[in-house]
N, C-alpha and C positions, 0 to 999 in steps of 0.2 A: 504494500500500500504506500501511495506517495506521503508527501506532505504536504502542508500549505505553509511556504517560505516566505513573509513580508517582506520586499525589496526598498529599500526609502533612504533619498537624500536626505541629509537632513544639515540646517546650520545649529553652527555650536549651541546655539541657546531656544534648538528644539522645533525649529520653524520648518518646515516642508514647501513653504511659497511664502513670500511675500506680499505687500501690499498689490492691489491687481492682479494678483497670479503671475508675477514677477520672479523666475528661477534663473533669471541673468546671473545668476550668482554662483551659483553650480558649477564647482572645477572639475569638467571631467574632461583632460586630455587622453593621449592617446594608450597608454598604461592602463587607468582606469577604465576604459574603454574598452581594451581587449579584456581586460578583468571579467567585465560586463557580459561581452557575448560569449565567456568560457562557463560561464555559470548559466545563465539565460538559454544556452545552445542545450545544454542539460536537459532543461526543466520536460516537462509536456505537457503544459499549456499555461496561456496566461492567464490572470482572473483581474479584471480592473474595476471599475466603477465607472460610470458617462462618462466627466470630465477627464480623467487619465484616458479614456479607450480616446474620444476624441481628438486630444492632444497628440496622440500619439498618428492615428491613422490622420489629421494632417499633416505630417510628415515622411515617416517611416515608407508607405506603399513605393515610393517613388523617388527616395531619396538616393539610392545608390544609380541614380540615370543622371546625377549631377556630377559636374567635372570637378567641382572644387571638395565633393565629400572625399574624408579620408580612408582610406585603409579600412579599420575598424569599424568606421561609420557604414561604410558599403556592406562589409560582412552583417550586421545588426540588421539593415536593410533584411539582407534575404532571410535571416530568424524570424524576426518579428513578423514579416509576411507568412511565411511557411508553418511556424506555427498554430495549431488550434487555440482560440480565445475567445475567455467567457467576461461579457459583460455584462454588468446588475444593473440594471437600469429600467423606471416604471414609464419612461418618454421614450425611448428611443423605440420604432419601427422596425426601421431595416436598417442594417449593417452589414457590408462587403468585409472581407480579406481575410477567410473562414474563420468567422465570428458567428457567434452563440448569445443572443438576447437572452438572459437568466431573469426573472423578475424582484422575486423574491429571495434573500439567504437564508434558506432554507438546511438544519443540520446533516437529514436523510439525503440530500442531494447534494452537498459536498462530499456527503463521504462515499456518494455512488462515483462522483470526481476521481477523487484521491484512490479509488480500487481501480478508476481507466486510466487513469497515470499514473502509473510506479514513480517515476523517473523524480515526481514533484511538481506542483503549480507553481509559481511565481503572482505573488498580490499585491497589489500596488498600488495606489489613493487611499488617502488617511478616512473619510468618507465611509468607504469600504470594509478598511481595514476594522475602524469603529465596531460596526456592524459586527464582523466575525468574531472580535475580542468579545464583544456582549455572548457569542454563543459558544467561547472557549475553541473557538477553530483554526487557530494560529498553531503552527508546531515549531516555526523557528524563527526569528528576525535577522533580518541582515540589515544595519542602518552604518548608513554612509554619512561621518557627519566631517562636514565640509568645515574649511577655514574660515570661517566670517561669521559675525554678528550681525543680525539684519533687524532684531530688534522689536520687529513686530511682525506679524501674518498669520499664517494659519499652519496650528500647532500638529505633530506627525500626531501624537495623542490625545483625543478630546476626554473628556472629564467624565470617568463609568463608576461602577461597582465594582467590576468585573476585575478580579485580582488574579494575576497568574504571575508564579516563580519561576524564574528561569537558573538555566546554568551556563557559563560563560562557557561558548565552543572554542572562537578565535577571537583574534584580533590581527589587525594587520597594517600597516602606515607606508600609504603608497606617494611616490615621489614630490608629489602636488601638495599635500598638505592633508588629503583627505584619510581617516581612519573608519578602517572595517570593525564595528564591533556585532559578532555573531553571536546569536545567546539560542540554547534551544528552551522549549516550555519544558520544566519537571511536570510528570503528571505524577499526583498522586493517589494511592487505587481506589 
């Protein structure tokens, strides 16, 4: 059975976006970058929320036909495309670039997920993530917390009940400034 791995930038003092949904701030060259699709290329499938799935497919679809993307950027391209992705969403219709309109988070239907993906999902919008933490469906975090103070935005964790202990897996400090802290959920029986 897979997992549901949270993937999230984050600035030092906890912020996943900025004022306007402003991530100008986000230092990922190309290091982090290959990081990115070595872990991401793993997964079997995404899971987002509207605003992440959106942000993402206006770019991603059609990014690597560009002459100035890099390297790593083009590789990500064809992941991001090629893989299977579930977006939770009670507005959106239709969605292209084999995507999955989910409505509700529902527990029986992630974990019908996490049995068609060994390999792991990949979860990502705070939004989202909220959501799952309320039904304990996180198994591990990966948060990337970037060199900068922004001071204000919109926080990777919103404000729950919902308490879970983790254990520290890694850590890692990549050229840029940015540090990997990996934690998985303890469960206990």
């Amino acid at each position: 059975m897979g997992n549901i791995i949270l993937f999230a930038g984050v600035s030092l003092d906890g912020f996943i976006e900025g004022p306007d949904r402003d991530i100008s701030w986000h230092v990922v060259d190309e290091e982090l970058h290959l990081h990115f699709n070595e872990q991401l290329a793993a997964m079997g499938a995404f899971i987002s929320g509207r605003v992440t799935h959106e942000l993402m497919a206006g770019y991603w679809p059609t990014a690597d036909s560009d002459p100035a993307v890099t390297g790593a950027m083009r590789e990500f391209a064809g992941i991001w495309r090629d893989k299977p992705k579930y977006v939770f969403s009670s507005t959106l219709q239709e969605v292209g670039w084999n995507t999955t309109v989910v409505r509700d988070v529902d527990p029986e239907d992630v974990a019908a997920l996490k049995e068609q993906y060994p390999g792991g999902l990949s979860l990502s919008g705070a939004d989202l993530a909220a959501a799952f933490r309320r039904h304990d469906l996180i198994d591990e975090y990966r948060v990337y917390v970037h060199p900068v103070l922004i001071g204000r935005g919109k926080p990777l964790f919103q404000d729950t009940d919902a308490r879970a202990s983790l254990r520290l897996a890694e850590t890692r400090a990549f050229g840029n400034g940015v540090v990997l802290l990996r934690y998985d959920r303890v469960r206990t029986p």
